[in-house]
N, C-alpha and C positions, 0 to 999 in steps of 0.2 A: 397537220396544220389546221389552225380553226377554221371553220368556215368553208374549208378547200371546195365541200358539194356545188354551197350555195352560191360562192363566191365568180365558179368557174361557168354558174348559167346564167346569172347576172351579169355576166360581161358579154358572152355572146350574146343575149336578147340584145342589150346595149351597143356592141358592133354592127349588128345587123338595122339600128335604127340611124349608125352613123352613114353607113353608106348610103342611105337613100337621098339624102340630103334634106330637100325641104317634105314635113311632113303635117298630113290628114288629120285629123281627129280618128279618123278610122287607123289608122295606122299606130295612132299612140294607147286606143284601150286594147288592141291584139296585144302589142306589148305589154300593156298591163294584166292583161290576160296572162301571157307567160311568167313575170312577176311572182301574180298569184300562184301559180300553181308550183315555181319554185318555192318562193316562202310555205308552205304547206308542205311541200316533201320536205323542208328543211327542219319539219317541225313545230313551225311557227305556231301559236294559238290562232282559232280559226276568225275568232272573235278579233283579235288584233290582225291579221291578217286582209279581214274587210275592211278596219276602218282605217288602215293604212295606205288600202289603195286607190280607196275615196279620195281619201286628202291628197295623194297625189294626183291622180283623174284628175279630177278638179280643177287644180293648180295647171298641170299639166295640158289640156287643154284650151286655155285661157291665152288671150293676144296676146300675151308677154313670148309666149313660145311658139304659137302657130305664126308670127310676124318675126321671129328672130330670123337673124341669117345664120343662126349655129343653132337650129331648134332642138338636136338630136343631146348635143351637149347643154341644152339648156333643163330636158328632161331627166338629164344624169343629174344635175345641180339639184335638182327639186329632190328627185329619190333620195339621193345623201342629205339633204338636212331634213326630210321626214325622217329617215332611217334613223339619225342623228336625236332627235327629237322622240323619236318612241323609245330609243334605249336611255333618253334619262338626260339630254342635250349638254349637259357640263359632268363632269365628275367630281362628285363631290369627297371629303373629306370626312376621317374620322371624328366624333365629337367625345370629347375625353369628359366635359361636362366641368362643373364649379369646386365639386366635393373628389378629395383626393382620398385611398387609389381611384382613379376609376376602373371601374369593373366592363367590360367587354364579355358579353354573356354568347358562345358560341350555343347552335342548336342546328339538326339537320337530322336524316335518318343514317339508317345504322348504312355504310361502306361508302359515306358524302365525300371522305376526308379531313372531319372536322380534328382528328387527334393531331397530324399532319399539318393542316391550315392553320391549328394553334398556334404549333409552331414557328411555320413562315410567318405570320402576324407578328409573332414577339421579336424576332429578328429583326422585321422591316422597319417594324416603332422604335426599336433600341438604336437602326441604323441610321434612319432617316429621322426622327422624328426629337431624337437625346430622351428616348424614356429609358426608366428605367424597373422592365418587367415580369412579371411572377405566373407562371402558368400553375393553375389548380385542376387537379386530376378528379372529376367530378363525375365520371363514368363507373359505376362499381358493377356491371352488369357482362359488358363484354370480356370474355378473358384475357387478361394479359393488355389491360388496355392502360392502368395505372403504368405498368412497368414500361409500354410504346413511349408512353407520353416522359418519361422519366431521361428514357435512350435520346429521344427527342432533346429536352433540354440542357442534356450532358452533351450531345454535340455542338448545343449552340452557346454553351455554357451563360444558359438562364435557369434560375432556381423553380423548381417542381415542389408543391405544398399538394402533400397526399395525406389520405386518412384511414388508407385502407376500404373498406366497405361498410365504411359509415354513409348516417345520411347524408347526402349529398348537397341538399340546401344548408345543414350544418358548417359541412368541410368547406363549401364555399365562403362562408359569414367569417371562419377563421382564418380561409388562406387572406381576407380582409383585413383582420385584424394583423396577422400576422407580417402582412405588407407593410401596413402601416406602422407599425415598429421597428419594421428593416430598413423604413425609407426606400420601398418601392411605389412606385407610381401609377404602373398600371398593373391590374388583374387581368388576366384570362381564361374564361371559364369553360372547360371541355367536358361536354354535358353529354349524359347517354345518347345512343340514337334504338331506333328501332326499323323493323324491312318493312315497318308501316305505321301509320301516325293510329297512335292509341290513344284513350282515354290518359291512360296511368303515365306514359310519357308526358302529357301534357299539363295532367295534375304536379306533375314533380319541378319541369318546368317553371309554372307557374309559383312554388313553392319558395325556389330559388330565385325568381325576380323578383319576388317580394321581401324576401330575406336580405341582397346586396344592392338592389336598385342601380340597377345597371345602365352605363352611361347608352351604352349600345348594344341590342339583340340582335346577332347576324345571322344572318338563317345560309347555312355553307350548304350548297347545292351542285349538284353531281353534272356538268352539262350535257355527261352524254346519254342522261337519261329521258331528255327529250321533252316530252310533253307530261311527262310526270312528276318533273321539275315544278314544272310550273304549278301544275295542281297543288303540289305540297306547300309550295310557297304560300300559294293562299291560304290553304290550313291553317299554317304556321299562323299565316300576319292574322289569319280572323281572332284567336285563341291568344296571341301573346302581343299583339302589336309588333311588327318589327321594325327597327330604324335602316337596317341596309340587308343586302346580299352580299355572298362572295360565291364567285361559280368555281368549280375545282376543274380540275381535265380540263379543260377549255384547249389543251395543245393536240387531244385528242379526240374531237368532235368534227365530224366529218359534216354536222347536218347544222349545229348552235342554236336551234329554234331557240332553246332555252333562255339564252342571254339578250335572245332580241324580244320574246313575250314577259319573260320576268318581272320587269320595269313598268310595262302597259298596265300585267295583271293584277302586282302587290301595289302602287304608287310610289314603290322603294326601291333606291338607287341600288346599284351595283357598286359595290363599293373595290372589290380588290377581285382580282383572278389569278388562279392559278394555271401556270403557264408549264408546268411539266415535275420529274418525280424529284426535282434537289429543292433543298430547303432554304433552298435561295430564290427560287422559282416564284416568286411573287409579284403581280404589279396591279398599280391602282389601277380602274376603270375608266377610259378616258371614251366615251362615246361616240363622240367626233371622231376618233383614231379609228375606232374602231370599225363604224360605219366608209372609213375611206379604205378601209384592208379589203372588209367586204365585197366592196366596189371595184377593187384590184385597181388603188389609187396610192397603195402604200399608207407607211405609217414611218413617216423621216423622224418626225419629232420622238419617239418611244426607241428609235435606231440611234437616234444619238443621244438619246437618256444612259441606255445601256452600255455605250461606246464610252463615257463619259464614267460610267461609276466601274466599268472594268478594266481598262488603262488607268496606268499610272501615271500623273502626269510625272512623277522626277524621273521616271525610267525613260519617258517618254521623250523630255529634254537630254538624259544623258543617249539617249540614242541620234540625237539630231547633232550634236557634238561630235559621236562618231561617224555618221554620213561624211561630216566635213572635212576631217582626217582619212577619209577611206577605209576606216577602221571597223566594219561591220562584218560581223564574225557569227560562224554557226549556232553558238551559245546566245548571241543576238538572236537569231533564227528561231531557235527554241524557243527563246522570252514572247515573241509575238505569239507564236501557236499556244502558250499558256495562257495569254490573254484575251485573245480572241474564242478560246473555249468559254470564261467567262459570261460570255455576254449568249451561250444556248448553241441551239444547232443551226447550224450552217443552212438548212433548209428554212427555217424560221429566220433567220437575218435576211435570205433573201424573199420571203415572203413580205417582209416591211417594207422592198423598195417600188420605188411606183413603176406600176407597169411590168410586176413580177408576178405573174400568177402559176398556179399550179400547170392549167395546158401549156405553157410556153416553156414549164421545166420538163416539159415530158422529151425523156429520151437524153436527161442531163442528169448523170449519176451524179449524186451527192454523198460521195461516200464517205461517213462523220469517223470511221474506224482508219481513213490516209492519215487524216492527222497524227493517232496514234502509233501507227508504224512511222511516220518521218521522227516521230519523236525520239520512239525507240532506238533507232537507228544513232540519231544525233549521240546520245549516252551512251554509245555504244562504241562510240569516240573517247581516243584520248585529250587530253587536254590539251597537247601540241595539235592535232587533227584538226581541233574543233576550231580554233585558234589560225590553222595555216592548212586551208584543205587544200593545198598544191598539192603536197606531202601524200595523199592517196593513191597508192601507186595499184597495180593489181591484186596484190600478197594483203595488202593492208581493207581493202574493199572487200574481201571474200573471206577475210578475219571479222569484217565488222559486220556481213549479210550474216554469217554465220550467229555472232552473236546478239544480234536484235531481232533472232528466227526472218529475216527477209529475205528478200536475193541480191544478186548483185546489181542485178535490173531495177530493181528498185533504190538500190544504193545511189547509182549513177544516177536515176529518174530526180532523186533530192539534191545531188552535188549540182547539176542542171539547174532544177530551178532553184536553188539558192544563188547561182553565177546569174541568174536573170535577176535577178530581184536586186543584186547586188549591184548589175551594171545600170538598172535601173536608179536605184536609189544614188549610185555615183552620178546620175546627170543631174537628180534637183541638187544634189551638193554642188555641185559646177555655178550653180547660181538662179536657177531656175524658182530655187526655196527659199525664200525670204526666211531670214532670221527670226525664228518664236511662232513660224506660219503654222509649222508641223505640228500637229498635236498630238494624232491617234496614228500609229504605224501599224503598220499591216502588210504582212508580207508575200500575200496574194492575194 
């Protein structure tokens, strides 16, 4: 989970300032004291790191919060919107620019995830955004990097403009031309990396944004490489200009200095993260969110972004029809846990909700592999079963542990709670559920 390090010493310093109740000037730079020295193990830039805790010092002890009667929480307000304010205070948007296709120049070093990030980018824009676009294979260097990129866009069935191991600012200027003849709209340029910023990287670069003139150069950065992210970043923006970031792994950084010095070091937003290994795994940068997960404040609004684009709503209405009938069936059961994977892991859902942090899951298995045995199991049914699970008698249970490899303990464990969930869901049908209230089902 991102942030899990930083996220989980930030809330004790902060605990520990709630219960005192009214507090010192002495009391608030100790805090700030430990602050610092989380943001630092967290990787933070050292340089961002001072002048963030100034600004809050500062602020922090000032009458507005030494006269509060909630001064402990007044000092958590101040942290969240510096924190908020160094990562870039709004998230902004991509800019597609006047001249069509526009081109999206990716850049980053060699194992960022820019062939990957292509990807998800072209997806998100085709999904969210109605474009319509052309990824260009512009890496001739790594092996097997034209063919990634190829797999890539045959799963997302978006068209791939390759040249082989020509040059690169060339193949780019075509896959341009050649958009624009297809009537596609956007380019996306997946450009070599190297395990270090070179000269000849940079020259070639340079080659290629002068060749497409690119509406945006996104510099894709690895976040669990910490403070060398950041350095690169600068690199980058001195030598090419850049208009945003994108961090990748972000599901897998335990420290995220990255995401929080990026913003301070380039001047350049953070524009998208990658949130884990499917190609779906993409979301914008939202600062503010992000700054309140940190804080172990949750993130409601991105919970129900997600909630929202992986439910269906007609499934959703034909499911509240049968609540009303009594009609909710294992095959119903199945439809939610297909849904509900949608939207990531089940530790990650509950990381968004407020007041969910890592210490307080501790010693709460989250096992994301239940799902897939209840599911197993469910198919493992016949279709009268699934339909009228009275009908599971002992013969029939040790037929079905048998064949979804479980036990019969676990069989009965799902017949269990699907009868819960069922007598549950029969009491909002009783009246409890307003007609059209229901939206997102969920079956635990």
């Amino acid at each position: 989970m991102a942030f899990e390090g930083l996220s989980s010493k930030l809330q004790n310093i902060f605990n520990r300032l709630t219960g005192r109740g009214k507090l010192s000037e002495k009391d608030v730079r100790e805090a700030m004291r430990e602050v610092k020295l989380a943001l630092l193990e967290a990787d933070v830039s050292f340089t961002v790191v001072k002048d963030f805790i100034k600004s809050v010092t500062d602020r922090a002890v000032g009458f507005e919060v030494m006269e509060s009667l909630t001064p402990a929480q007044q000092v958590i307000k101040i942290v969240n919107e510096e924190l908020t304010a160094l990562m870039g205070g709004a998230g902004e948007k991509l800019e597609y620019g006047s001249v069509s296709p526009s081109v999206l120049l990716l850049a980053g070093l060699q194992g960022a995830g820019k062939t990957t990030m292509a990807g998800k980018l072209a997806q998100y824009i085709k999904k969210h955004n109605g474009k319509s676009p052309l990824l260009a294979a512009c890496d001739i260097y790594r092996p097997a990097a034209v063919k990634q990129l190829q797999v890539v866009g045959e799963k997302l069935g978006i068209p791939v403009f390759e040249r082989g191991t020509g040059d690169p600012a060339e193949t780019a200027a075509e896959a341009v031309t050649f958009a624009r003849k297809n009537m596609l709209d956007v380019v996306i340029v997946d450009t070599a990396g190297r395990l270090h910023i070179d000269q000849d990287m940079m020259d070639e670069l340079e080659k290629i944004k002068a060749r497409v003139k690119p509406a945006e150069i996104l510099l894709v950065v690895d976040a669990m490489t910490g403070q060398d992210a950041v350095n690169a970043a600068k690199a980058f923006h001195e030598k090419l200009g850049l208009t945003g970031v994108i961090l990748t792994k972000l599901d897998g950084d335990t420290r995220g200095g990255a995401a929080i010095s990026v913003r301070a070091v380039t001047g350049r937003p953070i524009k998208f993260s990658g949130t884990g290994e499917k190609l779906t795994d993409i979301e914008p940068f939202h600062p503010d969110r992000m700054a309140s997960r940190i804080l172990g404040m949750g993130d409601m609004l991105s919970l129900i972004e997600k909630a929202q684009t992986a439910f269906d709503s007609k499934k959703a209405q034909e499911l509240e029809e049968k609540l009303r009938k009594d009609a909710f069936t294992l095959d119903d059961f199945l439809e939610q846990f297909a849904q509900i994977k949608k939207m990531g892991s089940i530790e990650d859902i509950l990381g968004m909700m407020p007041g969910v942090s890592k210490n307080k899951l501790q010693g709460v298995s989250v096992d994301e592999k239940q799902i897939s045995r209840m599911e197993a199991i469910i198919k493992s049914m016949t279709v009268q079963e699934r339909r009228d699970p009275d009908i599971l008698n002992a013969s029939r249970r040790k037929r079905i542990a048998k064949g979804s490899g479980t036990t019969i303990q676990d069989v009965n464990r799902l017949l269990n709670q699907f009868e819960s969930t069922r007598k549950l869901m029969k009491q909002f049908s009783g009246g409890k559920m307003k007609k059209g209230k229901m939206r997102f089902p969920f079956g635990f």
